[in-house]
CHARMM internal coordinates of N, CA and C (Angstrom, degrees):
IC EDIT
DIST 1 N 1 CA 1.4607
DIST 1 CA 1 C 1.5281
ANGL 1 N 1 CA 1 C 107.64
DIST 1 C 2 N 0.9081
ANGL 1 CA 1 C 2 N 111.42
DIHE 1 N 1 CA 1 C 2 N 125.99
DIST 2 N 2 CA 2.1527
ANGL 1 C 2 N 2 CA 128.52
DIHE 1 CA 1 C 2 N 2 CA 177.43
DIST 2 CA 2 C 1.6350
ANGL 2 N 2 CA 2 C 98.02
DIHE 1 C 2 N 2 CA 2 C -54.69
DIST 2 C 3 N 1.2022
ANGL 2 CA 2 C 3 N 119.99
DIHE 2 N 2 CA 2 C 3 N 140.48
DIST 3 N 3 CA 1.1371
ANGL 2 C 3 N 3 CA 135.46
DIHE 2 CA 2 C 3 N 3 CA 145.32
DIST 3 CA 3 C 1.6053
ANGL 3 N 3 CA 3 C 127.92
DIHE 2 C 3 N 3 CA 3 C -17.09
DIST 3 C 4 N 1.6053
ANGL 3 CA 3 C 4 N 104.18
DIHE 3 N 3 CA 3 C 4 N -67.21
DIST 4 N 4 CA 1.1334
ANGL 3 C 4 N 4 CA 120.76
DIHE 3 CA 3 C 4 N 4 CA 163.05
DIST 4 CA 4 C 1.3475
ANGL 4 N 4 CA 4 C 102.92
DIHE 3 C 4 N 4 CA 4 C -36.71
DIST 4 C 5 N 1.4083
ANGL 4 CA 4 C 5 N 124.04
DIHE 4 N 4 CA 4 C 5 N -97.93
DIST 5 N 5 CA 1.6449
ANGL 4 C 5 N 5 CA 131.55
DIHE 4 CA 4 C 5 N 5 CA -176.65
DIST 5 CA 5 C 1.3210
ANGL 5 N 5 CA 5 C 107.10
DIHE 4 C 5 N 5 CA 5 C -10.35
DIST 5 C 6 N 1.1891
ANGL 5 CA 5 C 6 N 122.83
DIHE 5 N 5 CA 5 C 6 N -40.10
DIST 6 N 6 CA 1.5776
ANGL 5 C 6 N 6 CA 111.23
DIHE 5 CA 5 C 6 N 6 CA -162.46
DIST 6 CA 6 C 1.7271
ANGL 6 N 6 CA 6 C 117.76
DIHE 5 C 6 N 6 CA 6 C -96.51
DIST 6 C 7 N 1.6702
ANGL 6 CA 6 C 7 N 95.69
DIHE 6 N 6 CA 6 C 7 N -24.64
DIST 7 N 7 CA 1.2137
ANGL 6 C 7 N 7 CA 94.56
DIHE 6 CA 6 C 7 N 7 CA 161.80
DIST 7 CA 7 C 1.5219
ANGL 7 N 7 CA 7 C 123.82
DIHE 6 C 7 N 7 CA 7 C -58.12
DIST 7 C 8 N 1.2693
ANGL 7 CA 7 C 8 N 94.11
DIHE 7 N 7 CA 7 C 8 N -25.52
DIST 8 N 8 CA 1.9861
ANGL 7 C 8 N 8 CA 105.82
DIHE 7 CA 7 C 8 N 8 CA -158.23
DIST 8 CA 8 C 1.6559
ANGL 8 N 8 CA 8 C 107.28
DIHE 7 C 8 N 8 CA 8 C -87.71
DIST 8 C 9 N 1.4761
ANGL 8 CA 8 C 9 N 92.41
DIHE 8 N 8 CA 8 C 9 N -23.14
DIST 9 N 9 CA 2.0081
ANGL 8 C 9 N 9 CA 94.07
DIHE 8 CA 8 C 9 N 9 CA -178.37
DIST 9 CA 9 C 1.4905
ANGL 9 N 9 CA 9 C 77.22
DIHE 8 C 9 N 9 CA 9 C -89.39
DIST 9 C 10 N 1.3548
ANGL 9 CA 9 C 10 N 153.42
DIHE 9 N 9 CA 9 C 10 N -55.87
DIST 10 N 10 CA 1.5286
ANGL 9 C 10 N 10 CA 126.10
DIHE 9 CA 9 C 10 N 10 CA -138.05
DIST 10 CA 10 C 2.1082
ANGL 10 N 10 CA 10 C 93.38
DIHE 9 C 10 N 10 CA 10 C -74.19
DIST 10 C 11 N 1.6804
ANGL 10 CA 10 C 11 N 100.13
DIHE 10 N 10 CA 10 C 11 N -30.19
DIST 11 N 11 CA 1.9424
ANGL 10 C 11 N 11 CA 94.63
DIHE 10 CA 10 C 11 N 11 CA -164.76
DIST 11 CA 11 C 1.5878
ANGL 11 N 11 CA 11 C 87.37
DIHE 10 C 11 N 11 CA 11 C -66.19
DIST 11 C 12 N 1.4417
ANGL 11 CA 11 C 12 N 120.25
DIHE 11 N 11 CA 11 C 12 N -53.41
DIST 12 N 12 CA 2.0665
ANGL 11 C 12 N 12 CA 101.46
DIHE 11 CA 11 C 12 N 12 CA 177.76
DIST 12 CA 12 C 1.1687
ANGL 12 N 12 CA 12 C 134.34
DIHE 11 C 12 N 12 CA 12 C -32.96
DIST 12 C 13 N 1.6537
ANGL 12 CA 12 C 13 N 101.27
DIHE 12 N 12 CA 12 C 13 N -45.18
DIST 13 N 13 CA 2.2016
ANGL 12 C 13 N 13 CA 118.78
DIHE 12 CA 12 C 13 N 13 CA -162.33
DIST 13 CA 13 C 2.3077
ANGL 13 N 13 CA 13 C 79.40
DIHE 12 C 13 N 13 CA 13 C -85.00
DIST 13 C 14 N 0.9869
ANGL 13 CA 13 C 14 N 114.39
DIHE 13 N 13 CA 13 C 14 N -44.38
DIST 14 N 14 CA 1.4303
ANGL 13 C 14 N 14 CA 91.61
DIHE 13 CA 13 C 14 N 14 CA 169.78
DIST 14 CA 14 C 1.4548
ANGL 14 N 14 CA 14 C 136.09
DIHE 13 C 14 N 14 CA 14 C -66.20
DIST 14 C 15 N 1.0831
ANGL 14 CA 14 C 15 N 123.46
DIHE 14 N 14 CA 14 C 15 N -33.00
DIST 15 N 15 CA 1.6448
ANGL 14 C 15 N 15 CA 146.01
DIHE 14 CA 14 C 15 N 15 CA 170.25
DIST 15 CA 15 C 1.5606
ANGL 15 N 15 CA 15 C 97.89
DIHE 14 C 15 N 15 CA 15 C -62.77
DIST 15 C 16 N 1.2667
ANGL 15 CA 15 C 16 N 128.29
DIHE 15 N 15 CA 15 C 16 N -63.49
DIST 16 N 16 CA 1.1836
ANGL 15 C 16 N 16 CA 118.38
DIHE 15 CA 15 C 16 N 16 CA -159.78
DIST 16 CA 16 C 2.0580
ANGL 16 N 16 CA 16 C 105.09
DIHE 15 C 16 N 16 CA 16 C -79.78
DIST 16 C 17 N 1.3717
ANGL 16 CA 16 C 17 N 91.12
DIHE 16 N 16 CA 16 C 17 N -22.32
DIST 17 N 17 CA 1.6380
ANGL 16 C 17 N 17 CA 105.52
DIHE 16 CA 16 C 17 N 17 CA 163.75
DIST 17 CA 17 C 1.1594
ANGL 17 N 17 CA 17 C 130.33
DIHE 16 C 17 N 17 CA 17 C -43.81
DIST 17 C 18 N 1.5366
ANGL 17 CA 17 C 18 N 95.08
DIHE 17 N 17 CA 17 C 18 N -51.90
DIST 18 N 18 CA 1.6350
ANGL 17 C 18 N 18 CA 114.18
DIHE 17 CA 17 C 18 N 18 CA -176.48
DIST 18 CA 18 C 1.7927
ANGL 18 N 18 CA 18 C 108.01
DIHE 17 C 18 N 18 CA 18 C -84.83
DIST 18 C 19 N 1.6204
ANGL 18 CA 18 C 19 N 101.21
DIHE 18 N 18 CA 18 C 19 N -47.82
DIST 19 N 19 CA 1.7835
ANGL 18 C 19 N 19 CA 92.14
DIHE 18 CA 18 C 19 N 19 CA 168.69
DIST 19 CA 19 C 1.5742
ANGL 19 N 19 CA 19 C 130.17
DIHE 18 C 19 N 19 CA 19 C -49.76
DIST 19 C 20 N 1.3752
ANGL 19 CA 19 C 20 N 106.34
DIHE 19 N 19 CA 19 C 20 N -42.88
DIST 20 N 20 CA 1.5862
ANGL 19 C 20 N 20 CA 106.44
DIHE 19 CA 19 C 20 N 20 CA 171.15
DIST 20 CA 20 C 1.8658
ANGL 20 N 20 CA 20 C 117.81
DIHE 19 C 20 N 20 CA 20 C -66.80
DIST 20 C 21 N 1.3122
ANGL 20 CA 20 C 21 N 96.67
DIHE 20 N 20 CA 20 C 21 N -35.93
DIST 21 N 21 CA 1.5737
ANGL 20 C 21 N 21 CA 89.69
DIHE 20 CA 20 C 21 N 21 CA 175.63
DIST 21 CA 21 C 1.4910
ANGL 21 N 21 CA 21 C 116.94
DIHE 20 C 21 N 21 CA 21 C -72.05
DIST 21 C 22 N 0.9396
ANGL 21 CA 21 C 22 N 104.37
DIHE 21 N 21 CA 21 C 22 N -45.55
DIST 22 N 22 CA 1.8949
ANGL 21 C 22 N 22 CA 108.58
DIHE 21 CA 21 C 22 N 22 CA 165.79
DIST 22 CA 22 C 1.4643
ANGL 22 N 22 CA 22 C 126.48
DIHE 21 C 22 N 22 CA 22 C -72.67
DIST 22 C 23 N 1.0483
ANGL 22 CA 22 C 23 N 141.12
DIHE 22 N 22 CA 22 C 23 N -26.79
DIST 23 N 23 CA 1.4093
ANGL 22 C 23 N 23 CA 149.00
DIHE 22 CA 22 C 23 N 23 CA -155.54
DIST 23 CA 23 C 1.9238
ANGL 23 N 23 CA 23 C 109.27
DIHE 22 C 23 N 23 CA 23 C -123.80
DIST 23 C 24 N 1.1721
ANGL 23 CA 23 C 24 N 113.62
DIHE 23 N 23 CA 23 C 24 N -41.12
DIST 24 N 24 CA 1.7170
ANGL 23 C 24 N 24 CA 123.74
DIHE 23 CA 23 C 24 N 24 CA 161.61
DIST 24 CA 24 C 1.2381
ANGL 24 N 24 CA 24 C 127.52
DIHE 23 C 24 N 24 CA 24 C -86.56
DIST 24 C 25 N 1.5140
ANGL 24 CA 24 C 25 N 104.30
DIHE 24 N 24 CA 24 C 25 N 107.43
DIST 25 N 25 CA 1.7390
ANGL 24 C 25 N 25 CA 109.41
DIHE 24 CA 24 C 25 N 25 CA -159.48
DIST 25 CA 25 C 1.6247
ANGL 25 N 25 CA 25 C 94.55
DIHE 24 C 25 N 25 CA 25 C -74.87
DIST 25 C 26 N 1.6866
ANGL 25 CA 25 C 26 N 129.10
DIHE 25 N 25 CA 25 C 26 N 108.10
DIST 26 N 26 CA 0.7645
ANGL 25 C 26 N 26 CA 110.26
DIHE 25 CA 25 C 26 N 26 CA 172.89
DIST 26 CA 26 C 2.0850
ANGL 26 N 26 CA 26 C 90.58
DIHE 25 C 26 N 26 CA 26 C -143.68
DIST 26 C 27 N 1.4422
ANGL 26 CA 26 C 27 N 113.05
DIHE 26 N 26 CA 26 C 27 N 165.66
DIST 27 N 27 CA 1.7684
ANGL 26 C 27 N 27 CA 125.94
DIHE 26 CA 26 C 27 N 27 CA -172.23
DIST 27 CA 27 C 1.6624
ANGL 27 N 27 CA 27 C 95.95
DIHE 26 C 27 N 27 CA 27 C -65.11
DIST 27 C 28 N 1.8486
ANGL 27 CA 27 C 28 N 83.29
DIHE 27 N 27 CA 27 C 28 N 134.32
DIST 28 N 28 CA 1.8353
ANGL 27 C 28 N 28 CA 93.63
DIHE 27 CA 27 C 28 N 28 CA -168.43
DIST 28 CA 28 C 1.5261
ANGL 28 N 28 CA 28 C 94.67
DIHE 27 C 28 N 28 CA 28 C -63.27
DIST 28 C 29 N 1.2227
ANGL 28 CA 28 C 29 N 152.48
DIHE 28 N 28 CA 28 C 29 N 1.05
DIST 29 N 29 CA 1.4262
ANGL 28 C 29 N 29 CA 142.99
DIHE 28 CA 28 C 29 N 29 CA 173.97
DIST 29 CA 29 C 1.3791
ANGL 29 N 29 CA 29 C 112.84
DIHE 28 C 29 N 29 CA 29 C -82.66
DIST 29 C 30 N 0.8681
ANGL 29 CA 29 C 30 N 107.62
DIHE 29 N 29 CA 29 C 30 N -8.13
DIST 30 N 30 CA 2.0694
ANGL 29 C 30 N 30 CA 124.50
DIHE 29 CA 29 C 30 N 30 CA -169.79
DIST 30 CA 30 C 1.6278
ANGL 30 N 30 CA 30 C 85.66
DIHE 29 C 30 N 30 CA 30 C -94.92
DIST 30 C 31 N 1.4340
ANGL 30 CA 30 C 31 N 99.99
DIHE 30 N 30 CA 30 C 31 N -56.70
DIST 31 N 31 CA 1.9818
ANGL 30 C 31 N 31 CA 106.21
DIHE 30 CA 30 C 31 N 31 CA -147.76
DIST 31 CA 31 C 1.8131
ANGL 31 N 31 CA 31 C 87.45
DIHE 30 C 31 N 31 CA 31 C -72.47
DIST 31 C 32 N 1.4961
ANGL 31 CA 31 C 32 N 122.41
DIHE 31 N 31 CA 31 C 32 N -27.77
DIST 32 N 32 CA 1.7756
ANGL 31 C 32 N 32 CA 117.81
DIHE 31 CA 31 C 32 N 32 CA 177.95
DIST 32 CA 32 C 1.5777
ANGL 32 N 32 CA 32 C 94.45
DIHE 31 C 32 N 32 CA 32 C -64.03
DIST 32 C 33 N 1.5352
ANGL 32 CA 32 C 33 N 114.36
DIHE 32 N 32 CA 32 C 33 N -67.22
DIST 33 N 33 CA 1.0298
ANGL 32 C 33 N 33 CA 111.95
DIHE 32 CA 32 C 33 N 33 CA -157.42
DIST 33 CA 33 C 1.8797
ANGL 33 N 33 CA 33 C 124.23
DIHE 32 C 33 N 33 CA 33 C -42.98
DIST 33 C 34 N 1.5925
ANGL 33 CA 33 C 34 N 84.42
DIHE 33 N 33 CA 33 C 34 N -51.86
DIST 34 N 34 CA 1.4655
ANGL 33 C 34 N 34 CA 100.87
DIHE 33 CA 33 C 34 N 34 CA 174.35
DIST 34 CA 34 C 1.6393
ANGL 34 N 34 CA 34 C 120.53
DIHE 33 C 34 N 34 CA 34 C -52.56
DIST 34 C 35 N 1.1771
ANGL 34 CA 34 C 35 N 123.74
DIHE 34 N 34 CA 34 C 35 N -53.67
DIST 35 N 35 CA 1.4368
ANGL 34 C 35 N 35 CA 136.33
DIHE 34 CA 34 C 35 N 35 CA 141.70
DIST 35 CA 35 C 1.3584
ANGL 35 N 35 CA 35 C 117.94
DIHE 34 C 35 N 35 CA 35 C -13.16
DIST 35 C 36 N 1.0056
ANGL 35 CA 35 C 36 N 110.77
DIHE 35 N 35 CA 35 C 36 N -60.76
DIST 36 N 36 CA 1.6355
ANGL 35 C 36 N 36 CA 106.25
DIHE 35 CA 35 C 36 N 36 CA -177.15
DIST 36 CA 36 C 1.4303
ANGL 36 N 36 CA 36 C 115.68
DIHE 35 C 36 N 36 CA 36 C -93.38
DIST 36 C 37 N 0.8885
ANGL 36 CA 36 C 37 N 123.40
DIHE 36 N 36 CA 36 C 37 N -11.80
DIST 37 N 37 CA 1.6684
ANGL 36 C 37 N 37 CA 143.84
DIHE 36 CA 36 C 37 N 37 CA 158.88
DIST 37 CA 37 C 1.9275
ANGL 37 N 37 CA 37 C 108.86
DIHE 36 C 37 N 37 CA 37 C -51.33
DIST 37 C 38 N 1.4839
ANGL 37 CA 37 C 38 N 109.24
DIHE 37 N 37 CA 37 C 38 N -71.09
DIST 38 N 38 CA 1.5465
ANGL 37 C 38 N 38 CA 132.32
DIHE 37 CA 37 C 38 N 38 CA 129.22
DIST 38 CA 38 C 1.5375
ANGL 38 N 38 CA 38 C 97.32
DIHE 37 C 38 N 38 CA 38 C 18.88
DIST 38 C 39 N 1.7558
ANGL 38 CA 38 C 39 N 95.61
DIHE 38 N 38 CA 38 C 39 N -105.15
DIST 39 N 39 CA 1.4101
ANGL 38 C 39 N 39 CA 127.37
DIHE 38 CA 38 C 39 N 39 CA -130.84
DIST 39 CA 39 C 1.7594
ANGL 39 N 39 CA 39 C 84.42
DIHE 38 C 39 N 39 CA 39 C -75.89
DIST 39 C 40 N 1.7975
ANGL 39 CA 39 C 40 N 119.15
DIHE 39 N 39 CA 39 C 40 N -50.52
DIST 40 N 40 CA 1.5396
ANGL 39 C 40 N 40 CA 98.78
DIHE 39 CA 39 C 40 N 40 CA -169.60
DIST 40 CA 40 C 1.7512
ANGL 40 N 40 CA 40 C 115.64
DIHE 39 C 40 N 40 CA 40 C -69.33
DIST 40 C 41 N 1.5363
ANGL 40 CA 40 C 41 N 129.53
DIHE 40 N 40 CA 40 C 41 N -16.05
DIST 41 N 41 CA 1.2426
ANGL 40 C 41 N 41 CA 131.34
DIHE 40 CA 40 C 41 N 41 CA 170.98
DIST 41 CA 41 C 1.5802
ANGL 41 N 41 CA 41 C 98.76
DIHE 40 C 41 N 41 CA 41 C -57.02
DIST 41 C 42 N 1.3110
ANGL 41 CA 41 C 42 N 116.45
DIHE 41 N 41 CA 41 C 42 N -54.74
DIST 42 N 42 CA 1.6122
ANGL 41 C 42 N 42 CA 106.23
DIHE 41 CA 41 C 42 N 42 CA -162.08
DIST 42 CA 42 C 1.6662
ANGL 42 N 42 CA 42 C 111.60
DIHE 41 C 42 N 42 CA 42 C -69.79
DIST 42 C 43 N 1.3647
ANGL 42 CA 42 C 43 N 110.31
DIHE 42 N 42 CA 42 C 43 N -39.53
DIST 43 N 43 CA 1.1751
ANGL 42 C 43 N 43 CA 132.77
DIHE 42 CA 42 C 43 N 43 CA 155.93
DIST 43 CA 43 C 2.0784
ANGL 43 N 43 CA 43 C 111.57
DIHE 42 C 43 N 43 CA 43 C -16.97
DIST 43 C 44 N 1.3858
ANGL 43 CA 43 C 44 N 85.68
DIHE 43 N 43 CA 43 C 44 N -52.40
DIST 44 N 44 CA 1.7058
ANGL 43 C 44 N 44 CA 102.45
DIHE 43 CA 43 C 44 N 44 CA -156.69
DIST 44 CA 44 C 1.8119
ANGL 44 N 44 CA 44 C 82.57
DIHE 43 C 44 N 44 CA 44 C -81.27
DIST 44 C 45 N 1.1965
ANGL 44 CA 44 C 45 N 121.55
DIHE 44 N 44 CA 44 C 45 N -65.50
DIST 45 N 45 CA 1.2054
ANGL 44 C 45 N 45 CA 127.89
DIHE 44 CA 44 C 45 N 45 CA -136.12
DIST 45 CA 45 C 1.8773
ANGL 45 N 45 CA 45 C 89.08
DIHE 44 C 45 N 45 CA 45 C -88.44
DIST 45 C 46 N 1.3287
ANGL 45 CA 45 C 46 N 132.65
DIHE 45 N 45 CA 45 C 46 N -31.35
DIST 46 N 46 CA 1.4813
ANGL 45 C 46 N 46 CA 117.65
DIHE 45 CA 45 C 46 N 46 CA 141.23
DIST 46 CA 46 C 1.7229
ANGL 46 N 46 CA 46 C 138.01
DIHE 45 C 46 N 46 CA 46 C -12.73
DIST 46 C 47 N 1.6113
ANGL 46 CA 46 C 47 N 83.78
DIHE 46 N 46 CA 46 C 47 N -63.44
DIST 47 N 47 CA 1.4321
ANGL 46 C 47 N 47 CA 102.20
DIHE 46 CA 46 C 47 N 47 CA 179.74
DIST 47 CA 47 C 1.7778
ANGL 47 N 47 CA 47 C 113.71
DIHE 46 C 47 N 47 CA 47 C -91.39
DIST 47 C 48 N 0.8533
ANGL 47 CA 47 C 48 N 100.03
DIHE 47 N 47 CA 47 C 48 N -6.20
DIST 48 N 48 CA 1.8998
ANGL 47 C 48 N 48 CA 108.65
DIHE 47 CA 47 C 48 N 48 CA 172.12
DIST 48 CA 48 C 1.3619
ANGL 48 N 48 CA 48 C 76.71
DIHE 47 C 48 N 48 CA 48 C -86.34
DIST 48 C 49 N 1.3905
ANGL 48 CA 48 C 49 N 144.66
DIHE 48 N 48 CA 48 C 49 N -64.50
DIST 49 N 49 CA 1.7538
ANGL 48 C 49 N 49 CA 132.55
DIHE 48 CA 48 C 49 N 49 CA -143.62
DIST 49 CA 49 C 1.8578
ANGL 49 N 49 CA 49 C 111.59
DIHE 48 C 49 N 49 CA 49 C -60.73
DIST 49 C 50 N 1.7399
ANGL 49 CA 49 C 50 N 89.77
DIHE 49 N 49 CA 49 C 50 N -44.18
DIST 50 N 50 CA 1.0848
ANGL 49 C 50 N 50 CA 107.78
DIHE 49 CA 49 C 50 N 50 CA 177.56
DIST 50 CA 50 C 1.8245
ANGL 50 N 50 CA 50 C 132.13
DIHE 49 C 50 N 50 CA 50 C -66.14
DIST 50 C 51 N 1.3885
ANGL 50 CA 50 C 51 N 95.74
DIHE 50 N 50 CA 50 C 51 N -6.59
DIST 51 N 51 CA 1.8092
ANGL 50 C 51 N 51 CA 101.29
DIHE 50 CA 50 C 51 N 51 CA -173.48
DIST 51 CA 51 C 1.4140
ANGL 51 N 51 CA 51 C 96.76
DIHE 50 C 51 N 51 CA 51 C 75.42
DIST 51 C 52 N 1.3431
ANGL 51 CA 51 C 52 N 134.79
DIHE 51 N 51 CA 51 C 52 N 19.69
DIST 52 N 52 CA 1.7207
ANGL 51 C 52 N 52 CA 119.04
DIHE 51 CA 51 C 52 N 52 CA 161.96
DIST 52 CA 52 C 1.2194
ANGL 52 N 52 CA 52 C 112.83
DIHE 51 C 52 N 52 CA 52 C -67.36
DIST 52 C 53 N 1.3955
ANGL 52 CA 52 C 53 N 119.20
DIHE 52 N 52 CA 52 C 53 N -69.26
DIST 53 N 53 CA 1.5809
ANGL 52 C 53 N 53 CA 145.51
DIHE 52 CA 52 C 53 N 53 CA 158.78
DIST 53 CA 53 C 1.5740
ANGL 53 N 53 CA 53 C 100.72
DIHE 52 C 53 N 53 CA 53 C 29.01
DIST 53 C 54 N 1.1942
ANGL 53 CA 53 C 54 N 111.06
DIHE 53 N 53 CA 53 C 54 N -83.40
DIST 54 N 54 CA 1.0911
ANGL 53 C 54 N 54 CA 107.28
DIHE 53 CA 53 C 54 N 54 CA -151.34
DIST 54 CA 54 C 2.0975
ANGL 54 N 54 CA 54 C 107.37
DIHE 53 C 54 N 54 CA 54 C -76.32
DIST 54 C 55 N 1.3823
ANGL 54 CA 54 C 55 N 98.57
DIHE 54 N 54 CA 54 C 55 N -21.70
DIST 55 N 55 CA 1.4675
ANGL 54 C 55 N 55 CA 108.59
DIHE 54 CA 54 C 55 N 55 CA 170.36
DIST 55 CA 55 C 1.7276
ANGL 55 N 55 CA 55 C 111.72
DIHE 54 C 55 N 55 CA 55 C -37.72
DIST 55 C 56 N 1.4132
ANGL 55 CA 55 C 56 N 83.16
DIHE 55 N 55 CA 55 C 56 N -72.48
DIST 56 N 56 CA 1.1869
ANGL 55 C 56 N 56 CA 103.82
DIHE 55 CA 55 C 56 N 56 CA -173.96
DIST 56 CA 56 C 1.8400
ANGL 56 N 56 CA 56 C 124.85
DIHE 55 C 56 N 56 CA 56 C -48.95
DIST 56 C 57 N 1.6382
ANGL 56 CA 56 C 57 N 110.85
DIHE 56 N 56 CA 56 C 57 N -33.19
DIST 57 N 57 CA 1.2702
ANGL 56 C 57 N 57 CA 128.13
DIHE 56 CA 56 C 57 N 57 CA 173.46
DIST 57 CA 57 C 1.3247
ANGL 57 N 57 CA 57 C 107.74
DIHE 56 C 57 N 57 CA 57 C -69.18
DIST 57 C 58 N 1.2309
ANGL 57 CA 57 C 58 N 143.20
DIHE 57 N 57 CA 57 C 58 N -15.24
DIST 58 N 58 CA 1.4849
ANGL 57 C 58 N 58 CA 163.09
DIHE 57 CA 57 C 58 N 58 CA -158.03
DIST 58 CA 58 C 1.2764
ANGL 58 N 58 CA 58 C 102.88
DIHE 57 C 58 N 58 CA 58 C -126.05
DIST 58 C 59 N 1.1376
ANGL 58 CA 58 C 59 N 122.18
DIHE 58 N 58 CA 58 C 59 N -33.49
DIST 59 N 59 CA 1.8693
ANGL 58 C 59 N 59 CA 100.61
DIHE 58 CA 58 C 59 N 59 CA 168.61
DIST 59 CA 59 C 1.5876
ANGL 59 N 59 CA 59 C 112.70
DIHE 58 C 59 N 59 CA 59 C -40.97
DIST 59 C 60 N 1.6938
ANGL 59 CA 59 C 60 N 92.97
DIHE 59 N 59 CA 59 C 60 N 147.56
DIST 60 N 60 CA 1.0382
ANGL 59 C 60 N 60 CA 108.07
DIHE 59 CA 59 C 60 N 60 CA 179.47
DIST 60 CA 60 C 1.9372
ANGL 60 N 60 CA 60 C 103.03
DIHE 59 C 60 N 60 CA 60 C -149.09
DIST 60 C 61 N 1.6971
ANGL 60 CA 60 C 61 N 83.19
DIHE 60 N 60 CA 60 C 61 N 137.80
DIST 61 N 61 CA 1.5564
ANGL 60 C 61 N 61 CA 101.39
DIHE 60 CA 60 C 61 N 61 CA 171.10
DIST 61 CA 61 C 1.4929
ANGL 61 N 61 CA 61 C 132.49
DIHE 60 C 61 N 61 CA 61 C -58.36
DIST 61 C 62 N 0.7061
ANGL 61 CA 61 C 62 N 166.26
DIHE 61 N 61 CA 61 C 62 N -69.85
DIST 62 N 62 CA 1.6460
ANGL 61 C 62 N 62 CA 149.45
DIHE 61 CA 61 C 62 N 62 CA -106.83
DIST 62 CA 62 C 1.8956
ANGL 62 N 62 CA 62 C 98.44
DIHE 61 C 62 N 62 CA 62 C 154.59
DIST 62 C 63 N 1.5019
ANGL 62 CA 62 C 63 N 99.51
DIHE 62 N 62 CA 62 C 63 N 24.98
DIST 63 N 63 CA 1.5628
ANGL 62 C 63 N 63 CA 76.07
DIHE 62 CA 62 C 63 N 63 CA -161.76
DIST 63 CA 63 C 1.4249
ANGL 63 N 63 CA 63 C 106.71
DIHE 62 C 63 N 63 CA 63 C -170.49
END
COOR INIT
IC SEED 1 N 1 CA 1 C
IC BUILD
């Protein structure tokens, strides 16, 4: 996936981020929850884009 592309899905998943939190009257525990729901999917699917993914599934502790 191009650079570009990823800038352009994260400026959407933010835009539509910011419209639902501002524009959908819904309880600030929904709009946290939802938020962080959000941020760790993109989070995940960042680092899946990037070839981290599997690094990270393979960490290992002390051992």
């Amino acid at each position: 996936m191009a650079l570009i592309q990823v800038v352009i899905v994260l400026i959407v998943v933010g835009v539509l981020l910011w419209l639902i939190n501002n524009f959908v009257p819904m309880a600030g525990s929904i709009k946290s929850l939802l938020n962080a729901v959000v941020v760790i999917f993109v989070v995940v699917w960042l680092l899946k884009v990037f070839g981290l993914w599997s690094y990270i599934t393979h960490f290992r502790v002390g051992g």
